[in-house]
N, C-alpha and C positions, 0 to 999 in steps of 0.2 A: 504493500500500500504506500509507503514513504518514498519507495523507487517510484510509482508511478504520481504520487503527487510533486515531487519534484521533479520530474522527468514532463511533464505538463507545465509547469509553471516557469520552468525557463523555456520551452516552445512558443509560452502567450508574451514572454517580455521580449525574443529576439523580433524584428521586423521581418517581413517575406521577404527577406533575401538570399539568396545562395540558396536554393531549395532544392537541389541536387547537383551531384557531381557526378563525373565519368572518371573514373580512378582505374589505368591500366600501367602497364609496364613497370617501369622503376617504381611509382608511385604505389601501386598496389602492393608489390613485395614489401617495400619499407613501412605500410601500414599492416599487413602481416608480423613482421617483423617487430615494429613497435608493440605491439599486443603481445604477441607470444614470449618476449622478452618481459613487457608488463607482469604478467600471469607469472613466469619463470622465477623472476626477482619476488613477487611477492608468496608463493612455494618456498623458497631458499629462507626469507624470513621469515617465514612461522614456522620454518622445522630447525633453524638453529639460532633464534632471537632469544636471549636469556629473560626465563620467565619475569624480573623482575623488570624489564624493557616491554614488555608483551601492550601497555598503556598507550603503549607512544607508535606503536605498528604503522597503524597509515601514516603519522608524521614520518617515518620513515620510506614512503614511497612518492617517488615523480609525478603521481597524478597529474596536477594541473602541468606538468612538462609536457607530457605527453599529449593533454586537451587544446595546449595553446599553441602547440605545434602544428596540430592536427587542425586546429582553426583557420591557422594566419595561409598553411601550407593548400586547405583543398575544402576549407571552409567552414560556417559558421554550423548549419543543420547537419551537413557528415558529423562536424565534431560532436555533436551532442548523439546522437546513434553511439559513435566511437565510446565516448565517456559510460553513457550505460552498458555498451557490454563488457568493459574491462572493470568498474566498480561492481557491478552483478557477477562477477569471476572470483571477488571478495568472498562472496556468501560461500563457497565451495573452501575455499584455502582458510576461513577464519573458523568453519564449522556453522554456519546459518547465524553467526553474530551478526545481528540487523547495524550494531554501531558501526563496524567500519566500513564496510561499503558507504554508509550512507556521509560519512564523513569524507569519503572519498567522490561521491557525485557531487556534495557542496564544492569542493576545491576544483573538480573540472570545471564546473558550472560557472562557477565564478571566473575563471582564468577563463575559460570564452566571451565570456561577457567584458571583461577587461583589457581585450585585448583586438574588440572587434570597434574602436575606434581611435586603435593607434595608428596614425602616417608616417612616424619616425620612428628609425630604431631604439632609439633614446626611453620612449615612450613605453618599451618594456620592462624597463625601469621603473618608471613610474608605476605601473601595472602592477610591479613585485609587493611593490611598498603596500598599493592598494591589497591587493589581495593576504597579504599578510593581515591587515587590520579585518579583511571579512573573516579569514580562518581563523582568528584565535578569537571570533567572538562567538564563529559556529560550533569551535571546537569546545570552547568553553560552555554553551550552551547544552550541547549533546551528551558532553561529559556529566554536566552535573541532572541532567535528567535519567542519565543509568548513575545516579547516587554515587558519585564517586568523591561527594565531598567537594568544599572551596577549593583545597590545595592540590587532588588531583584533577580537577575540571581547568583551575590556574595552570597547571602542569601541561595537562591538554592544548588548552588553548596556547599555551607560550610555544613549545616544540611544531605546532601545528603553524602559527605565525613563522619562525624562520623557517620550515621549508616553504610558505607562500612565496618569500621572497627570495631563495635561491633560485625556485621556479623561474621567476621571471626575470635572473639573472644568468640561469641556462639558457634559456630560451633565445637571450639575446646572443648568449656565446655560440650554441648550434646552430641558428637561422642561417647565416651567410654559407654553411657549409650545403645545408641541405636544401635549397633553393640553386645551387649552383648542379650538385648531384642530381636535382630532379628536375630542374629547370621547369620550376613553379615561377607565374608569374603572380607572387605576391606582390603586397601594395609597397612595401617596401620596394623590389627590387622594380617595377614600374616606376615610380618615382628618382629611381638610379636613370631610370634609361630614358625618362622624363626632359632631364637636364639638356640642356641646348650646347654645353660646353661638353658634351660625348664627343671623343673622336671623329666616330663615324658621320654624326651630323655637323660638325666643323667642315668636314673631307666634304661633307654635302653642299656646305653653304661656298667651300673655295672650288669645288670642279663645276657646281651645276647651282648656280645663285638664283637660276630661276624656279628652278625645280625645290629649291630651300623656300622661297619666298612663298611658294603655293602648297610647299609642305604644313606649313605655319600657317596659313590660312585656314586649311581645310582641317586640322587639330585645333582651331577656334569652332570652326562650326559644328565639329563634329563631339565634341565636348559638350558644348548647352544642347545639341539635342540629345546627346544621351543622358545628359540630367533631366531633361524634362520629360525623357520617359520609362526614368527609373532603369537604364542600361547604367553599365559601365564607363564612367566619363573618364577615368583616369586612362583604362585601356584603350578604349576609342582614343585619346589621345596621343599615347603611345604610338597605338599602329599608325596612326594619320604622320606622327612626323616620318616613320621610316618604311609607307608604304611603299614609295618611289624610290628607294635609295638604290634600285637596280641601276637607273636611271644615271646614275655614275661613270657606269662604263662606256656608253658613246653620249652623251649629252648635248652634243650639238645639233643631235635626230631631233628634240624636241625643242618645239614654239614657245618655250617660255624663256629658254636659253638662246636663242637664236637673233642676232642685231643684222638684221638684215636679207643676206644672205640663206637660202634654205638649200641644204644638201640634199631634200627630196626630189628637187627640181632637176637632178641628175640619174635618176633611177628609177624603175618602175614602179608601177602600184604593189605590184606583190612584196618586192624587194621593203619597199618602205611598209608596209602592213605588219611583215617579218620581224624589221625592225623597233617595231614598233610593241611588240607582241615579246620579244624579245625580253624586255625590262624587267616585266614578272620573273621569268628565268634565272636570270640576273640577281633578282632583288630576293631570291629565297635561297640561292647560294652565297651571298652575305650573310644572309640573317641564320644562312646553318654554321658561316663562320664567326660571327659574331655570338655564336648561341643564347639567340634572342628564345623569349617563352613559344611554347606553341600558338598561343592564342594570336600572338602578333604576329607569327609566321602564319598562320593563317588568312588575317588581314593582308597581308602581301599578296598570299597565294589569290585571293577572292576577290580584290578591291574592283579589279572590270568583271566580275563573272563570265562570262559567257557573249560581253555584248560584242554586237558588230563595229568594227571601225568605218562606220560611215563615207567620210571623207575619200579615202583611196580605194572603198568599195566600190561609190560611184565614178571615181577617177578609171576604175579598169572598165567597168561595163562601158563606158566611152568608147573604148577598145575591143569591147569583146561583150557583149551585150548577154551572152548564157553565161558570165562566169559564176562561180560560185561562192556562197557567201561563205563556207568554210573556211577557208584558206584567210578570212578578211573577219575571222571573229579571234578572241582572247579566250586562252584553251579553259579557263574557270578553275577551281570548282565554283557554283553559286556561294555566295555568302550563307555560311551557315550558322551566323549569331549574330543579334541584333547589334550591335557592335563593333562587325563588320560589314552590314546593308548600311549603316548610319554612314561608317566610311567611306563607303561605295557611295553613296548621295552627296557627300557633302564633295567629294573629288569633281562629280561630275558638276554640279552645281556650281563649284567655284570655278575651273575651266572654263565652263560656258560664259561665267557672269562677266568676264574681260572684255569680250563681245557688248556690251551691254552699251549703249549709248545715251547719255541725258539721263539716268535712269530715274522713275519715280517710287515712290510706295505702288503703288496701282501695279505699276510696269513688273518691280519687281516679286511682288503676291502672284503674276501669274508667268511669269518667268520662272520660279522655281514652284510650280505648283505644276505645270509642264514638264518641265526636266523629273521629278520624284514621280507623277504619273507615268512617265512615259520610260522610267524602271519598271515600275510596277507591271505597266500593262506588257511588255517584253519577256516578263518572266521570273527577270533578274531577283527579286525579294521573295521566292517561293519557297525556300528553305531556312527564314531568316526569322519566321514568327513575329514577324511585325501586323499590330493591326491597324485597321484603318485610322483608330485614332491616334494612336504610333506616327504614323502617316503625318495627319494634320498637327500634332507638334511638332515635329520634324522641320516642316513644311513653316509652320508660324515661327519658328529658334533661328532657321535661316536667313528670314525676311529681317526676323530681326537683329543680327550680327551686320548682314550684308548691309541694311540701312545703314548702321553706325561705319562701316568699312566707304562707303561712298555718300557720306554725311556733306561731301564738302560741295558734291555736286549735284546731288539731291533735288528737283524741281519740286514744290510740295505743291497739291491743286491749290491752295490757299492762296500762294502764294503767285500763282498762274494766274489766278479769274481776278486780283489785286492788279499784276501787269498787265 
């Protein structure tokens, strides 16, 4: 009954986020692993903890290590699943003693909950501190409700306080290690890759300055609408600066780099199509040397899905009137997380919006209200779980950065039926 009332009541405090993960490969093993090590370590001390230690048992185990590992690494609802079945392992190794488990799901509980609004690593720190003052008032609570007197429930709760905060003084020591091993992208290490003074996006802004410029653009727009629709703002940002980073390798192929002069103007449609088609290629054999997170390597892989290249589409059927749209599309996959359709939108959006002339509110509300339709109705967002209303913020986040982005040129009707 106590496992499930507390196993309910941290479910109604976390927010709907994270409500499932896909955990394979390295990632699965080392949650294997964390467990079965768990269960091991707490085995070894109940069969050779001197009885007059026997008080202090769960202060003697990583629990919340292991919970806020498990949080930061693959998230906040896996970790509470994780926490109940490693303190429910208690009831077997303790003999059906109801108190230490349950002293054990407090200490997860809380190390989730404490650690599911840090941005810096520092912040684990803090956490430590925190969590030390929740566990020695649970422990002190627990304690003295199995009668163990002021001085062992004090007892309780003090031993129970320093392991809250070595927890989250491991935690901070392990993270770097096992984020790098599993190539988790935590909010930590997105925030590393965040930084505009990366290497890789320096190398971006000195080879391909236009391609930098539209990188940064589209990690604006692509940011507010994933907040406004409860996506991933941090990651959509991430991916938006380095979706293009393929784009390194020939950057003089592309129009935002180019003063003048266009080298497409020397080669065929297919040839440029190729090259063009190219950059994804590019840009995820970076990002496998870079070893960027999956999620962002995905955003690479997805940011054109499947669409057709337009432009040198129709430049060939000029030529050749049956050729085929094949050879003139972006081999995909579709976007397959709302985080990457967002990216997908906002690339193509901003691209387009350079074209834009005199631009107004009006002009621009159906400027990109066209362009995100006209994803939509091609195909492009069919595996992306976006909904309509998804859609329409998306759609109002854009209008509204892009306003502030051409603020200066702006014609307002107001200001027109005045002239």
């Amino acid at each position: 009954m106590l496992l499930t009332i507390l196993g309910l009541g941290a479910a109604a405090v976390l927010d709907r986020v994270n409500t499932g993960v896909r955990i394979e490969g390295p990632g699965f093993w080392f949650v294997v692993l964390l467990a079965s090590g768990y269960f091991i370590a707490a085995s070894a001390l109940a069969a050779f903890l001197p009885a007059s230690l026997d008080a202090h048992f769960e202060a003697l185990l990583p629990t919340a290590l292991a919970s806020m590992l498990v949080a930061i690494l693959f998230g906040e609802r896996f970790a509470l699943m994780f926490t109940v079945g490693i303190a429910s392992s208690l009831v077997l190794v303790t003999g059906f003693d109801a108190f230490v488990p349950a002293q054990a799901l407090i200490s997860g509980f809380a190390g989730i909950v404490l650690v599911r609004r840090a941005d810096k690593r520092i912040d684990l720190v803090r956490a430590g501190g925190q969590l030390a003052i929740a566990r020695f008032f649970a422990g002190f609570a627990l304690a003295a409700l199995s009668d163990r007197g002021f001085a062992g429930a004090f007892g309780a709760g003090f031993w129970s306080a320093i392991n809250g905060f070595l927890c989250g003084v491991l935690a901070l020591s392990f993270l770097p290690l096992l984020e790098h091993a599993l190539n988790a992208p935590t909010v930590f290490r997105l925030q590393e890759l965040s930084d505009l003074n990366a290497p890789a996006l320096k190398r971006l802004l000195s080879v391909a300055p236009g391609t930098y410029s539209h990188s940064v653009t589209v990690a604006h727009l692509a940011e507010s609408a994933s907040r406004e629709i409860g996506a991933d703002a941090l990651l959509a940002r991430v991916g938006a600066y380095y979706h293009d980073i393929g784009k390194i390798e020939k950057p003089e192929y592309f129009i935002e780099n180019q003063s003048g002069y266009n080298k497409h103007d020397d080669i065929n449609p297919r040839l440029s199509a190729t090259v063009l088609r190219g950059h994804v290629k590019f840009g995820l054999e970076r990002a496998d040397a870079l070893r960027l997170p999956d999620s962002v390597r995905a955003i690479i892989a997805e940011h054109h899905g499947t669409s057709l290249i337009t432009y040198f589409f129709a430049q060939a059927q000029k030529e050749a009137v049956d050729t085929s749209s094949d050879e003139y599309r972006y081999p995909g996959p579709l976007p397959s997380s709302r985080e990457s359709a967002v990216v997908m939108l906002a690339d193509c959006v901003e691209a387009a919006s350079r074209t834009l002339k005199r631009p107004t509110i009006s002009r621009l509300e159906q400027f990109v209200k066209e362009m995100v339709m006209g994803r939509y109705e091609n195909g492009q967002l069919a595996m992306s779980n976006l909904t309509f209303r998804d859609l329409e913020l998306i759609k109002n986040s854009f209008v509204r950065v892009l306003s502030g982005h051409f603020h200066s040129r702006i014609e307002y009707p107001k200001t027109k039926e005045q002239a």
